[in-house]
PQR file of N, CA, C, O and H, with PARSE charges and radii, in Angstrom:
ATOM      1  N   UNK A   1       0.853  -1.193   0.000 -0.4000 1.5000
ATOM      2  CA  UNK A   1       0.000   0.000   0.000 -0.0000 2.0000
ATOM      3  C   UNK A   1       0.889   1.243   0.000  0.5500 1.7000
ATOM      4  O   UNK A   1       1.759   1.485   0.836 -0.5500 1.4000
ATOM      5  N   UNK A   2       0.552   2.005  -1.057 -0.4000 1.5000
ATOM      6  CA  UNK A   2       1.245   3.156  -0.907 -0.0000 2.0000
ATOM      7  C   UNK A   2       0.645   4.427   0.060  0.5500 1.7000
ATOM      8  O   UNK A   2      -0.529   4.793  -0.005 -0.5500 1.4000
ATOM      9  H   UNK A   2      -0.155   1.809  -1.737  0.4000 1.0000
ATOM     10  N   UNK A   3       1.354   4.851   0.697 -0.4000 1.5000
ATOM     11  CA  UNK A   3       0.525   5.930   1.758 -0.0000 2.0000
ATOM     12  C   UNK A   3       0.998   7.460   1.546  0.5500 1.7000
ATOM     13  O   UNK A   3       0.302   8.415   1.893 -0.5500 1.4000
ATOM     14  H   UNK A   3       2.308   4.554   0.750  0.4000 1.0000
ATOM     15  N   UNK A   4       2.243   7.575   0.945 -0.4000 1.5000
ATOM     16  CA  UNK A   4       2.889   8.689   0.810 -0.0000 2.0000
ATOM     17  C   UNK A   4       2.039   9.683   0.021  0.5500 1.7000
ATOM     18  O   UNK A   4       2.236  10.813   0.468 -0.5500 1.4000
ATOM     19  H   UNK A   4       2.808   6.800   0.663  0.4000 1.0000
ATOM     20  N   UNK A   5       1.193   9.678  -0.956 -0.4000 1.5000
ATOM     21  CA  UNK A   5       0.419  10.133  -1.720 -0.0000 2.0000
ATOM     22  C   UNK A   5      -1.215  10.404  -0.485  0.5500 1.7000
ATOM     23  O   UNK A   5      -1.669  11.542  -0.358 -0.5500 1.4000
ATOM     24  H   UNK A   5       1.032   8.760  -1.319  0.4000 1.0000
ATOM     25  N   UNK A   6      -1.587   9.704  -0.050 -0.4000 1.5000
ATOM     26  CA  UNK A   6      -2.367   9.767   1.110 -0.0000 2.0000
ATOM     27  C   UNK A   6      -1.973  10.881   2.080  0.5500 1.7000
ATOM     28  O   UNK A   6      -2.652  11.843   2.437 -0.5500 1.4000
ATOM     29  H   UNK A   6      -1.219   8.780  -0.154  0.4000 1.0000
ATOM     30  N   UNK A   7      -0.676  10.529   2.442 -0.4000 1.5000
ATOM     31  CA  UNK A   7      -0.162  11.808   3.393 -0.0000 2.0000
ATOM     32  C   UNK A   7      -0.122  13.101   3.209  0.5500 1.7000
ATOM     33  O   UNK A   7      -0.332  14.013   4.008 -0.5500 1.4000
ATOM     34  H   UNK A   7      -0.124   9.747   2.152  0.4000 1.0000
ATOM     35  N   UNK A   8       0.367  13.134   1.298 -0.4000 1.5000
ATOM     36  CA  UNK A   8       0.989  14.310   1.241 -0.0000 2.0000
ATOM     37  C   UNK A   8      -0.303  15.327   1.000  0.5500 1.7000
ATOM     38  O   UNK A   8      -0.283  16.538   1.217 -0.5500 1.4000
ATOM     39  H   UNK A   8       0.537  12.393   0.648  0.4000 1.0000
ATOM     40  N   UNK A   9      -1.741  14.347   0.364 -0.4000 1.5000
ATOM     41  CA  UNK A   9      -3.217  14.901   0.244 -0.0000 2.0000
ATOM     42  C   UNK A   9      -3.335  15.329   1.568  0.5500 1.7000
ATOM     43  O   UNK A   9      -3.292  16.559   1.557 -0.5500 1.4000
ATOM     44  H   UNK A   9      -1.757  13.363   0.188  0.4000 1.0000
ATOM     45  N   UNK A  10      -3.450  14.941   2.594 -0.4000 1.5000
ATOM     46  CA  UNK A  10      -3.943  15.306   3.772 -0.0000 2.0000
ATOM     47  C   UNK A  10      -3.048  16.462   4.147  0.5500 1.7000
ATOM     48  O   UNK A  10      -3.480  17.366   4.863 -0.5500 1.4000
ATOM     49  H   UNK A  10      -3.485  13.942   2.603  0.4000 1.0000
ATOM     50  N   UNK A  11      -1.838  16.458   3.692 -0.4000 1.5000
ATOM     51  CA  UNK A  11      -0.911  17.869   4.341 -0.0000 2.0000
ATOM     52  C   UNK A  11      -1.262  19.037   3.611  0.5500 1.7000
ATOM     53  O   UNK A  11      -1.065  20.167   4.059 -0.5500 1.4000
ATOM     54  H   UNK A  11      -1.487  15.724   3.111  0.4000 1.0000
ATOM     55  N   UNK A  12      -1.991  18.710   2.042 -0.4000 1.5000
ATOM     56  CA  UNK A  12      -1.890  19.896   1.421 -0.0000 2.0000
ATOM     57  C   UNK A  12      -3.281  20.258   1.831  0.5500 1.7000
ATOM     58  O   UNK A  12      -3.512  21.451   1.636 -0.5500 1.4000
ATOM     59  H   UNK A  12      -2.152  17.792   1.678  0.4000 1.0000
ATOM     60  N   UNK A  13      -4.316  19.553   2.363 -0.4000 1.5000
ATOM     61  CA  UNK A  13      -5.769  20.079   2.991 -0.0000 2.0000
ATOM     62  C   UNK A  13      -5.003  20.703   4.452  0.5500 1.7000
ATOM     63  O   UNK A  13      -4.809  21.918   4.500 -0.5500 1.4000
ATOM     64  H   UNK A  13      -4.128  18.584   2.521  0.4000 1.0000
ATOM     65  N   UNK A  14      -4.795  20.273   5.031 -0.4000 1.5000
ATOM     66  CA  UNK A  14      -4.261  21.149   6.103 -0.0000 2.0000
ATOM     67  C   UNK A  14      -3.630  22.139   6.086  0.5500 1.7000
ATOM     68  O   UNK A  14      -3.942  22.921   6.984 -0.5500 1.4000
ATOM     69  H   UNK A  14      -4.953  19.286   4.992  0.4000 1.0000
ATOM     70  N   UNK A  15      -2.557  22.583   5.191 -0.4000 1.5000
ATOM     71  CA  UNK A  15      -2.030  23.722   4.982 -0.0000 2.0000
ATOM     72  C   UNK A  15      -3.146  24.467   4.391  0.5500 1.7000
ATOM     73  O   UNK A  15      -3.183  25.589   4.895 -0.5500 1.4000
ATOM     74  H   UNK A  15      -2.303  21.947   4.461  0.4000 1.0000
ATOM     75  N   UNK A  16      -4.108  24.281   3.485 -0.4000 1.5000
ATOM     76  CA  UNK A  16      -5.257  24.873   2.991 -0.0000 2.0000
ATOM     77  C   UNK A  16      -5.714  25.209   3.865  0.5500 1.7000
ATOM     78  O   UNK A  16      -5.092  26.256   4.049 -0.5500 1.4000
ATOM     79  H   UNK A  16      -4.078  23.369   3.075  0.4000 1.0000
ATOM     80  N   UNK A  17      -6.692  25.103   4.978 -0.4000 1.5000
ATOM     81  CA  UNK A  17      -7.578  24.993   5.935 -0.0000 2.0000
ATOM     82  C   UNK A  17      -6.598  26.285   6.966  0.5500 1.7000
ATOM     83  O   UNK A  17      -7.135  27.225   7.554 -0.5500 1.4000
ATOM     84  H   UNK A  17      -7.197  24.253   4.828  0.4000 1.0000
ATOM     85  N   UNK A  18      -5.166  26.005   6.955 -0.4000 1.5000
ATOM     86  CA  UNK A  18      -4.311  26.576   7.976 -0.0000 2.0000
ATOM     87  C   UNK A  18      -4.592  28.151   6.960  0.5500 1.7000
ATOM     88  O   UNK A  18      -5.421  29.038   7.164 -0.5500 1.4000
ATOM     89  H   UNK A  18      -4.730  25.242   6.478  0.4000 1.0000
ATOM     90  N   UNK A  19      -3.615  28.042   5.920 -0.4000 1.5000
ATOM     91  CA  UNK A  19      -3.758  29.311   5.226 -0.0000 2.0000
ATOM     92  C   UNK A  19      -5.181  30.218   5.649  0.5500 1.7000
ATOM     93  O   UNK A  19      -5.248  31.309   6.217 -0.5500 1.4000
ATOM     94  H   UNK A  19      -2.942  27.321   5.754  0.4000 1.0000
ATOM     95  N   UNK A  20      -6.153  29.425   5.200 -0.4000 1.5000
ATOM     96  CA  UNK A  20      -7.633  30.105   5.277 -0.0000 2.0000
ATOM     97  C   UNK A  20      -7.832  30.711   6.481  0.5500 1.7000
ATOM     98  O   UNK A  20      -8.485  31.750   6.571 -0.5500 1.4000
ATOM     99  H   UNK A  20      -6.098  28.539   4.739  0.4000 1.0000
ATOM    100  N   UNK A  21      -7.396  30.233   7.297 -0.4000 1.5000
ATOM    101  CA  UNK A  21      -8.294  30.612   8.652 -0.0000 2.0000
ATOM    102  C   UNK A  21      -6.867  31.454   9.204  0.5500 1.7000
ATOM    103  O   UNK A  21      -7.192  31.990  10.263 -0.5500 1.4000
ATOM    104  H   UNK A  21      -6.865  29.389   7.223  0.4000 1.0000
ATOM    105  N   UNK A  22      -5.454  31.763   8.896 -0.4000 1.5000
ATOM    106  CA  UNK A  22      -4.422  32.912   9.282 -0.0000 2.0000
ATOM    107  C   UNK A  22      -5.211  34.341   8.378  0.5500 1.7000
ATOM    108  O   UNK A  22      -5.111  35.491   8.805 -0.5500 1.4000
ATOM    109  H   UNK A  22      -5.189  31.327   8.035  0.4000 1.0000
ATOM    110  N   UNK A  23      -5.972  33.987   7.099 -0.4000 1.5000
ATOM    111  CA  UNK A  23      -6.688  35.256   6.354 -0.0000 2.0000
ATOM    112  C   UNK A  23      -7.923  35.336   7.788  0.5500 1.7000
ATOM    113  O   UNK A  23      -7.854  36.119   8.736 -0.5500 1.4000
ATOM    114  H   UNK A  23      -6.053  33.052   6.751  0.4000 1.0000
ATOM    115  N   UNK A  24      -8.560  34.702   7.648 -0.4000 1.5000
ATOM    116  CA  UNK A  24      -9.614  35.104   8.066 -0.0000 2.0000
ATOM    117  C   UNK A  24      -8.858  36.063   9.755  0.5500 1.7000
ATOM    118  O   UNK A  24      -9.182  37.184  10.145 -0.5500 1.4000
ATOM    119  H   UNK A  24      -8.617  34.065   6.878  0.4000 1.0000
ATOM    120  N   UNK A  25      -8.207  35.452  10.166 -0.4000 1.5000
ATOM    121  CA  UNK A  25      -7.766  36.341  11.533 -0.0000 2.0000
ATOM    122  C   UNK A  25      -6.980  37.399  11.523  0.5500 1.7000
ATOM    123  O   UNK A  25      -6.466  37.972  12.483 -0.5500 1.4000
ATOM    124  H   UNK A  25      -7.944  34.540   9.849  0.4000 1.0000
ATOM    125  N   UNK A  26      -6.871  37.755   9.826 -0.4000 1.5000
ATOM    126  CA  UNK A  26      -5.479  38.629   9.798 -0.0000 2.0000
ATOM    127  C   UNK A  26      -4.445  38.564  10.222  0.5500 1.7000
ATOM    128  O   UNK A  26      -4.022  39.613  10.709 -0.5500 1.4000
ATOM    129  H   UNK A  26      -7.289  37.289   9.046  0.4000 1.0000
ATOM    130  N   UNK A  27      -3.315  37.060  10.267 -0.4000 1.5000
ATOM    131  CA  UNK A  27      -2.621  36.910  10.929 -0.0000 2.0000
ATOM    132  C   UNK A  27      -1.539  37.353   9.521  0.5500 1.7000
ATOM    133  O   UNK A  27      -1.640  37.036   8.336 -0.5500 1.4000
ATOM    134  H   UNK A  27      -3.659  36.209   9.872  0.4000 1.0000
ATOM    135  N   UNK A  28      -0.617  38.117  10.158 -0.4000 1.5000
ATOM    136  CA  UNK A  28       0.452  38.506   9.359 -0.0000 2.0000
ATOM    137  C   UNK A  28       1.667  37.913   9.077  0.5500 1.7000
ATOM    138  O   UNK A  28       2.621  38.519   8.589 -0.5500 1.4000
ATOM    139  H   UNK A  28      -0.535  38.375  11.121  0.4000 1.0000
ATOM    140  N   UNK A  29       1.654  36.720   9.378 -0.4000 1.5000
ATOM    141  CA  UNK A  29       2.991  35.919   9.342 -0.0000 2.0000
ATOM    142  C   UNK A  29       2.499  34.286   8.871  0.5500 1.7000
ATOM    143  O   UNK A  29       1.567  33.573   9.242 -0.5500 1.4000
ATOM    144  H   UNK A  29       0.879  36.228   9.774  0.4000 1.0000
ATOM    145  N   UNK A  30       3.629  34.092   7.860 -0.4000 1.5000
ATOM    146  CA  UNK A  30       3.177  32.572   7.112 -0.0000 2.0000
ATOM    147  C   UNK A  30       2.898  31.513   8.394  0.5500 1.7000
ATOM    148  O   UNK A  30       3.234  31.374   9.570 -0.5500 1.4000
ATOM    149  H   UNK A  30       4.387  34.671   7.559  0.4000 1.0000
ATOM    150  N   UNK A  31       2.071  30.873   7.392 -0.4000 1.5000
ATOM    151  CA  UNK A  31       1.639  30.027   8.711 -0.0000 2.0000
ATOM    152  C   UNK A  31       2.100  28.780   8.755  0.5500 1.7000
ATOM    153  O   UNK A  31       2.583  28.683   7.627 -0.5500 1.4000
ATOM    154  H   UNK A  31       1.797  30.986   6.437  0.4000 1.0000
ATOM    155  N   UNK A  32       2.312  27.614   9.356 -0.4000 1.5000
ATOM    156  CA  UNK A  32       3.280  26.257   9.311 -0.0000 2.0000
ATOM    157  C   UNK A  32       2.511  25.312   9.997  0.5500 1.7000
ATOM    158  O   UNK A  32       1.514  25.524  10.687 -0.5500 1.4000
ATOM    159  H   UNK A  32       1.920  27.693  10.273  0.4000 1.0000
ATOM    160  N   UNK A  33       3.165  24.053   9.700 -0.4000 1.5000
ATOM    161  CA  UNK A  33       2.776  23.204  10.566 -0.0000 2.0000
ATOM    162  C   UNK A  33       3.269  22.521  11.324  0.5500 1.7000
ATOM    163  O   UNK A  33       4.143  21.721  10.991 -0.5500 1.4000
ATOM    164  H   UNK A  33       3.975  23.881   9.139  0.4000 1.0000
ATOM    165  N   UNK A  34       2.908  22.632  12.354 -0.4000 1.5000
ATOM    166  CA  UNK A  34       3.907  21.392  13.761 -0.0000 2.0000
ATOM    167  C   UNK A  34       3.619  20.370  14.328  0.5500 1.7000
ATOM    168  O   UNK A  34       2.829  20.069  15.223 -0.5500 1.4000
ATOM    169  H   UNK A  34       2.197  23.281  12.624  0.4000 1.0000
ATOM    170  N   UNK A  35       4.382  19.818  13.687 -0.4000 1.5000
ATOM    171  CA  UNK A  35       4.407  17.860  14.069 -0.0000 2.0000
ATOM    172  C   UNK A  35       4.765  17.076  14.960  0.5500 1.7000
ATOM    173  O   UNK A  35       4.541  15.869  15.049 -0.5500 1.4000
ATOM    174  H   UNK A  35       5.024  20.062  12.960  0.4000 1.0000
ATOM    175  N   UNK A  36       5.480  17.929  15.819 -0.4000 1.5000
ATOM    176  CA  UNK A  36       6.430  17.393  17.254 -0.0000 2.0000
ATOM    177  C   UNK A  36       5.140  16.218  17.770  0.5500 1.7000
ATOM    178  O   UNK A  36       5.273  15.000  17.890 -0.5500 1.4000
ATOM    179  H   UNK A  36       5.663  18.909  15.747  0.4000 1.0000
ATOM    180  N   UNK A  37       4.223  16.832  17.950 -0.4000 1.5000
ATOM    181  CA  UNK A  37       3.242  16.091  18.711 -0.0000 2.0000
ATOM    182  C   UNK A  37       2.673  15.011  18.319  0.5500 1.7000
ATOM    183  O   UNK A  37       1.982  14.445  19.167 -0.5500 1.4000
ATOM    184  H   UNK A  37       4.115  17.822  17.853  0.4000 1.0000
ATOM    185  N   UNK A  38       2.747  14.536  17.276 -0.4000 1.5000
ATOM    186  CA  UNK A  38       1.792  14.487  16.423 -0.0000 2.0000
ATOM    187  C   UNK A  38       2.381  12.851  16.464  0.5500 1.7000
ATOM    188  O   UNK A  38       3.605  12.874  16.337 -0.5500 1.4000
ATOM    189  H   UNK A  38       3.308  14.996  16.588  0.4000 1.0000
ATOM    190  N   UNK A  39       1.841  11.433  16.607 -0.4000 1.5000
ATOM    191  CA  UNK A  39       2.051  10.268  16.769 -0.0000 2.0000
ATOM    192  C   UNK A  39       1.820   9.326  15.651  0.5500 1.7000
ATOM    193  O   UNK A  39       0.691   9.102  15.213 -0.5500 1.4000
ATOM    194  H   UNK A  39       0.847  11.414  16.711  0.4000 1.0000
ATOM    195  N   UNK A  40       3.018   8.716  15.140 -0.4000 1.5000
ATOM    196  CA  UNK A  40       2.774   8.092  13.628 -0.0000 2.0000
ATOM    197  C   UNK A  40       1.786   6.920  14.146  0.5500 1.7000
ATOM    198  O   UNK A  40       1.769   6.447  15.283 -0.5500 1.4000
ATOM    199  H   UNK A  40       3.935   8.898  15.496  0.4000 1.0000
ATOM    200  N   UNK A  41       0.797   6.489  12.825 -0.4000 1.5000
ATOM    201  CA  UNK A  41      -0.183   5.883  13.189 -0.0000 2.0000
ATOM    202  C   UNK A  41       0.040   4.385  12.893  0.5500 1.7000
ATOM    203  O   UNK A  41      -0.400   3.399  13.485 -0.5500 1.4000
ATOM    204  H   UNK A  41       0.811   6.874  11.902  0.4000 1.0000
ATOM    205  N   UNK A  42       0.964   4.499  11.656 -0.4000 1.5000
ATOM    206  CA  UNK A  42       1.151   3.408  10.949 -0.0000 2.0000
ATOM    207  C   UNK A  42       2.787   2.927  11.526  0.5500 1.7000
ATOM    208  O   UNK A  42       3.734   2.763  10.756 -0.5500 1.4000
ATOM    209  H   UNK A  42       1.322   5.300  11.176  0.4000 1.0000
ATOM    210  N   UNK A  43       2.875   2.721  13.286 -0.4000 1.5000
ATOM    211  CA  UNK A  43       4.510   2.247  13.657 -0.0000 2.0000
ATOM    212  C   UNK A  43       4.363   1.027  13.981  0.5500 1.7000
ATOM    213  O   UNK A  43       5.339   0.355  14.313 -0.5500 1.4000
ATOM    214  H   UNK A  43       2.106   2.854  13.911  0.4000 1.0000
TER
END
């Protein structure tokens, strides 16, 4: 099963969703994402 293509869909909806909602708050600085937390599902 390939998942990398799965992942990289789900990162580019999240950066979407992230972008959208730094406009909507007027946030003035690019916005990112942080993974520290974040627990692989598939270990």
């Amino acid at each position: 099963m390939e998942i990398l293509p799965s992942i990289a869909e789900q990162m580019r909806i999240t950066m979407e969703l992230t972008t959208q909602r730094a406009a909507m708050i007027g946030s003035k600085t690019d916005p990112y994402l942080v993974t520290d937390n974040c627990k692989p599902r598939f270990a």
